[in-house]
C-alpha positions in Angstrom: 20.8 5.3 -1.0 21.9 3.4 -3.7 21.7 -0.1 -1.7 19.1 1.3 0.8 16.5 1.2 -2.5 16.8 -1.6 -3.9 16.9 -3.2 -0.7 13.5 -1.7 0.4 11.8 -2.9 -2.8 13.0 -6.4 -2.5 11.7 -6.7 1.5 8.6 -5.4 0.2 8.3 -8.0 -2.7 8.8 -10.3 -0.2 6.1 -8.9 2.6 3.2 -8.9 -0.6 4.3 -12.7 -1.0 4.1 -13.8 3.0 1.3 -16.2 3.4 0.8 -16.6 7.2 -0.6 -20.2 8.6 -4.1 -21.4 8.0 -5.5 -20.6 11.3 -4.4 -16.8 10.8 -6.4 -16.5 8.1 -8.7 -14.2 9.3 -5.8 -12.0 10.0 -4.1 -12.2 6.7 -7.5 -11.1 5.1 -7.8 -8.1 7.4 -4.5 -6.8 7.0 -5.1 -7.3 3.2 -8.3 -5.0 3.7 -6.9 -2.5 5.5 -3.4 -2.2 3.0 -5.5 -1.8 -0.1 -7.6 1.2 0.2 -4.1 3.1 1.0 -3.2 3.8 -2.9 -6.6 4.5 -3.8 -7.5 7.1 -0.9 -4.0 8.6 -1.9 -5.3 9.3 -5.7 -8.5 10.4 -4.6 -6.6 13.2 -2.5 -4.6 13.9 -5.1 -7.6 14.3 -7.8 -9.1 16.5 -5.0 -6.4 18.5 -5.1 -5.9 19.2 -8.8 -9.3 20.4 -8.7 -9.0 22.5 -6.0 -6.0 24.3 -8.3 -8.6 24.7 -11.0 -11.0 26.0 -9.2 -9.6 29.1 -7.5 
């Protein structure tokens, strides 16, 4: 665990820096799309969920 996390962060460093070639550029901009509604969908559940507390 001790390696395992600091070796996860680094690969992942690396993947947000990875250009692919030219001609894959229309690739590189979907996968782009599709990775960066993930965080925000997550805190939209989450605010969704704190309400729900609230509410009952």
């Amino acid at each position: 665990m001790v390696i395992s996390t600091p070796l996860i962060e680094c690969l992942s460093n690396f993947n947000q820096r990875l250009q692919l070639p030219h001609f894959l550029d229309g690739v590189q901009r979907w996968m782009r799309e599709t990775e960066d509604p993930g965080p925000k969908a997550y805190s939209r559940i989450a605010e969704n969920e704190n309400h729900l507390k609230y509410d009952i």
